[in-house]
C-alpha positions as CSV (number, residue, x, y, z in Angstrom):
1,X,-36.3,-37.6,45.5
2,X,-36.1,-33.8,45.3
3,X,-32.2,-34.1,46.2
4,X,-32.1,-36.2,42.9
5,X,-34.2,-33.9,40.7
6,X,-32.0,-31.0,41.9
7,X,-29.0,-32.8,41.1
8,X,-30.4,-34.0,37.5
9,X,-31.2,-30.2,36.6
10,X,-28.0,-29.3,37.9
11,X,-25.8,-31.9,35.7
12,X,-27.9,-31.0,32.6
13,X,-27.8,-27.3,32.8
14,X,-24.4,-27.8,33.3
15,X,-23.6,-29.9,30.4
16,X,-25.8,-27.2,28.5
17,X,-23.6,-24.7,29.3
18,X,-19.9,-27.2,28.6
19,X,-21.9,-28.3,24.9
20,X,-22.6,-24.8,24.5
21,X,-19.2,-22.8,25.2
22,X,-17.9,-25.9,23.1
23,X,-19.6,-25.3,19.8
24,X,-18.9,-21.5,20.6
25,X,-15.2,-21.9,21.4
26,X,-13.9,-19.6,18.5
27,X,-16.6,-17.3,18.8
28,X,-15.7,-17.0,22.9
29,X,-12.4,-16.5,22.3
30,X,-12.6,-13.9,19.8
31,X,-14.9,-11.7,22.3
32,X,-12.2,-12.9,25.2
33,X,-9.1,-11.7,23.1
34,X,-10.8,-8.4,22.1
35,X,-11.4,-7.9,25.6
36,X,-7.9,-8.2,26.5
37,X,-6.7,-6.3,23.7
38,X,-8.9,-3.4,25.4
39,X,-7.7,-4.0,28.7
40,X,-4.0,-3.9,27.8
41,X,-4.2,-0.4,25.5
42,X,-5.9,0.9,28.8
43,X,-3.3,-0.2,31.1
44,X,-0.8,1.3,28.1
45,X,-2.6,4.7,27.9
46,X,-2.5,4.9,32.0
47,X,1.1,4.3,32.0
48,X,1.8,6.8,29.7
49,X,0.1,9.2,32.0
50,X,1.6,8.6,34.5
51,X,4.8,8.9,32.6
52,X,3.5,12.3,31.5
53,X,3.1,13.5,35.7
54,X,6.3,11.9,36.3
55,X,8.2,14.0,34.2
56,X,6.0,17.4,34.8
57,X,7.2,16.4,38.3
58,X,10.4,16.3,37.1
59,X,10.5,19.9,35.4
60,X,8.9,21.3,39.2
61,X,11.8,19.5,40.9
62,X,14.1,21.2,38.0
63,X,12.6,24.8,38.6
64,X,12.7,24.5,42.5
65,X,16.4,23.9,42.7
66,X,17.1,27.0,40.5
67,X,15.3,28.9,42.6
68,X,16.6,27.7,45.9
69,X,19.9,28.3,43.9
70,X,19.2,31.7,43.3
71,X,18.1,32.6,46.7
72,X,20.9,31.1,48.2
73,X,23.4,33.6,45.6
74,X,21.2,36.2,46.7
75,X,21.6,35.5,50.7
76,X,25.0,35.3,50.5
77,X,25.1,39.1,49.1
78,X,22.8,40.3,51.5
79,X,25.0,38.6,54.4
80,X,27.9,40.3,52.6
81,X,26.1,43.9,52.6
82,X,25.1,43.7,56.5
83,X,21.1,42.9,55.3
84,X,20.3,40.7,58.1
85,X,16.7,41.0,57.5
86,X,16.5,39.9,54.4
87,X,18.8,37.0,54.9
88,X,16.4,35.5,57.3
89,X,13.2,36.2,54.7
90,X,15.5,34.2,52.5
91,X,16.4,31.6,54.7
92,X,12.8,30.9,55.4
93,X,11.9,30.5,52.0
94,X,15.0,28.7,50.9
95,X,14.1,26.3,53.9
96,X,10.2,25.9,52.3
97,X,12.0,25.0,49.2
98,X,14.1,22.1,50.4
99,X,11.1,20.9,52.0
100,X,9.2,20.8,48.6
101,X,12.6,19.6,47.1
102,X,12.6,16.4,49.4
103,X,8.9,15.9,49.3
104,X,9.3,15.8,45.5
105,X,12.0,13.6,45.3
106,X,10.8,11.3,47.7
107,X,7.5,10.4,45.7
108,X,9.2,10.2,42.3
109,X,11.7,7.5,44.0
110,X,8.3,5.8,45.0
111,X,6.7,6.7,41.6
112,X,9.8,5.5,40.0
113,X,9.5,2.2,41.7
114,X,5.7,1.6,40.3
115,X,6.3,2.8,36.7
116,X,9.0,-0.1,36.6
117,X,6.2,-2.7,37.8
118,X,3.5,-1.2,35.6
119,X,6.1,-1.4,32.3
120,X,6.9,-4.6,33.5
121,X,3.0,-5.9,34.2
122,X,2.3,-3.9,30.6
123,X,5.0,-5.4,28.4
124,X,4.0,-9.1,30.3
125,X,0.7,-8.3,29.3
126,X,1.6,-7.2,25.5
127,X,3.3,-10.3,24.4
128,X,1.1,-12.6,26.3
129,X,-1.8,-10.6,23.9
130,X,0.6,-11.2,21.0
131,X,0.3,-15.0,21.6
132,X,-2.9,-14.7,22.3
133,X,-3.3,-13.2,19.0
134,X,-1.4,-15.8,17.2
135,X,-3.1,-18.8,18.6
136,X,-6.5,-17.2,17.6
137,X,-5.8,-17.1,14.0
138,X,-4.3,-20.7,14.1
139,X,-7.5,-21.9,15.5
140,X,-9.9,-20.1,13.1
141,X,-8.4,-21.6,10.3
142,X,-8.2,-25.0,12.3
143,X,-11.7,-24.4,12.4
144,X,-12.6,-23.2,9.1
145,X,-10.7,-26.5,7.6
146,X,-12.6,-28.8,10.4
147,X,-15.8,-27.0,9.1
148,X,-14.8,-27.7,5.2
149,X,-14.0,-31.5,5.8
150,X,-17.1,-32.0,8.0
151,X,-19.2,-30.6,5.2
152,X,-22.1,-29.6,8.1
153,X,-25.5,-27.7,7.0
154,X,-23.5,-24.8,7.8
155,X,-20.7,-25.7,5.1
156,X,-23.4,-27.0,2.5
157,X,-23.0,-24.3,0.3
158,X,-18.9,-24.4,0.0
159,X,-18.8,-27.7,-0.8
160,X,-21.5,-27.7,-3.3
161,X,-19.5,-24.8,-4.6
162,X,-16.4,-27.2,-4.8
163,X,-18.0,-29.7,-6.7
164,X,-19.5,-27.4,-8.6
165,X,-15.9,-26.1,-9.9
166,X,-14.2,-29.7,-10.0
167,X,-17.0,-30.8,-12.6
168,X,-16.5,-26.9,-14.7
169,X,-12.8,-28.3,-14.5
170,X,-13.2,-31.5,-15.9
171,X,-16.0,-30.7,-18.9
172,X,-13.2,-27.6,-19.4
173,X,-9.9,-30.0,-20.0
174,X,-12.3,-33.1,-21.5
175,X,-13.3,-30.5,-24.7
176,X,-10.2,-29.1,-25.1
177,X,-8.5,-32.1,-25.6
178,X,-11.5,-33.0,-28.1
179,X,-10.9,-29.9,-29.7
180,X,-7.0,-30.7,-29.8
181,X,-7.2,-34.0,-31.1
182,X,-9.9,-32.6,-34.1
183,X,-6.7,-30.2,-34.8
184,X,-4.5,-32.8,-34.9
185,X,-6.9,-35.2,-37.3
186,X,-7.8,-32.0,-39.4
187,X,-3.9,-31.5,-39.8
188,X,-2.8,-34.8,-41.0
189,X,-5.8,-35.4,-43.7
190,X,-4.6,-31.5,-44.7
191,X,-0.7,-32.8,-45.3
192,X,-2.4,-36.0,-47.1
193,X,-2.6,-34.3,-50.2
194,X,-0.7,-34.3,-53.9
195,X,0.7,-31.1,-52.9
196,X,2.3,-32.4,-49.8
197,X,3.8,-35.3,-51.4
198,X,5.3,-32.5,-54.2
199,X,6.5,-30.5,-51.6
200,X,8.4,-33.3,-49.9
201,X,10.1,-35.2,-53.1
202,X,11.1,-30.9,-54.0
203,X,13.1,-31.2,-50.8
204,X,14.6,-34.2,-51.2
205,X,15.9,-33.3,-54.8
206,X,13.7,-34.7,-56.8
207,X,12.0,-32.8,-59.8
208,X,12.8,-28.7,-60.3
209,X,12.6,-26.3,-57.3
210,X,9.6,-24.3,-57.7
211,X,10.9,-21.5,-54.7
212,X,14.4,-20.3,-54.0
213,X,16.2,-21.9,-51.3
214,X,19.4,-20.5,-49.0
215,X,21.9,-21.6,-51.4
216,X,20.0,-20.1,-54.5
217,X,20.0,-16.5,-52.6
218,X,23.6,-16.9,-51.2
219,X,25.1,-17.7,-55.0
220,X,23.4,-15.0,-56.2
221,X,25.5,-12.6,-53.5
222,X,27.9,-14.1,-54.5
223,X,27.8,-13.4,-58.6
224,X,26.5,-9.5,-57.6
225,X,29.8,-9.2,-55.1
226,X,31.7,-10.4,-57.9
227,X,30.3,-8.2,-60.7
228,X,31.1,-5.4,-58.5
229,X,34.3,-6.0,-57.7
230,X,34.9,-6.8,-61.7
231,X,33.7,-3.4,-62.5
232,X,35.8,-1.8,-59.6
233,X,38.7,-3.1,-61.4
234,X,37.9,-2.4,-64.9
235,X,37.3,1.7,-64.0
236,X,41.1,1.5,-62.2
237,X,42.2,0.3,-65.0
238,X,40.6,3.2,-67.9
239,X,41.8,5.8,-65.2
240,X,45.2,4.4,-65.4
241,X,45.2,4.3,-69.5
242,X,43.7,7.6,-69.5
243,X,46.6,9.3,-67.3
């Protein structure tokens, strides 16, 4: 009986926990994600450190051949000018040297080895963040939309606000169409009247114009263009007579 009891309390905390990482999915993986985003800038600044001692290392290496280059220049002077003694002083430290100079090299070819799996592990991790990244957006608006159609207690207020705006929307477009069909009405009892009807028949011909038209102005043009070229002729001419 116990057995069965523990086994019931089991299964339900269990399923607590399932129903409970369920309706917190997107919240989970936001915290998850931030987490790894953290992670990976560490492992990015510690690889740049070590990138950092790697070439430091680098510059010693640099500065120890010079010098072991320099003594060895200097040895072969002193073997030249009969200085024994200072050819073994320089010997010995020329030999301390080399032995830095192989140490050195030796763990930068190992160092070498581990920045290559470290840019390797840090660049893995970088895009697998990126799509990380990408899939986290995709399901909070998956969400956000499941949220919106579900219209739960949570979403009682957005969709109250829809409806809201698609009733404003159609009281908005049903009195402006009342107010465009008055226009219209109010328009055609306005061209109803006498002085319509005048209007029209002028047009058409009938009766006297009562305002100039296009022809009337271009005639006129006409008869001034003409009067002036008239009067251009007529001055030639009393020139002419009066030479």
């Amino acid at each position: 009986m116990l057995k069965t009891v523990w086994t019931l309390m089991r299964g339900a905390t269990a399923a607590a926990e399932e129903d409970l990482a369920d309706r917190n999915a997107l919240l989970i993986l936001n915290q998850q994600v931030r987490d790894a985003a953290s992670a990976t800038d560490r492992a990015k600044r510690a690889l740049a450190l070590a990138l950092a001692q790697d070439e430091a290392e680098g510059k010693r290496l640099e500065a120890i051949m010079a010098r072991i280059d320099d003594l060895e220049t200097r040895a072969l002077a002193a073997l030249g000018g009969g200085r024994e003694d200072l050819v073994g002083e320089a010997a010995e430290a020329i030999a301390t040297l080399e032995a830095d100079r192989d140490a050195i090299r030796e763990a930068r070819a190992h160092f070498s080895r581990e920045i290559g799996q470290m840019k390797a592990t840090v660049g893995g991790a970088g895009r697998r963040l990126a799509e990380l990244e990408r899939g986290r957006r995709i399901a909070q608006t998956a969400e956000a939309v499941r949220r919106l159609r579900a219209g739960g207690p949570a979403d009682a207020s957005e969709t109250a606000a829809l409806v809201d705006a698609e009733l404003t929307l159609r009281r908005l477009r049903a009195r402006q169409a009342e107010e465009a069909a008055a226009a219209a009405a109010l328009q055609t009892l306005d061209g109803a009247g006498p002085a319509d009807v005048s209007d029209r028949m002028e047009a058409a011909g009938f009766g006297p114009r009562t305002r100039p038209t296009a022809a009337d102005v271009l005639a006129r043009l006409r008869d001034r263009a003409a009067g002036i070229k008239r009067s251009g002729l007529e001055s030639t001419t009393d020139k002419e007579q009066t030479s």
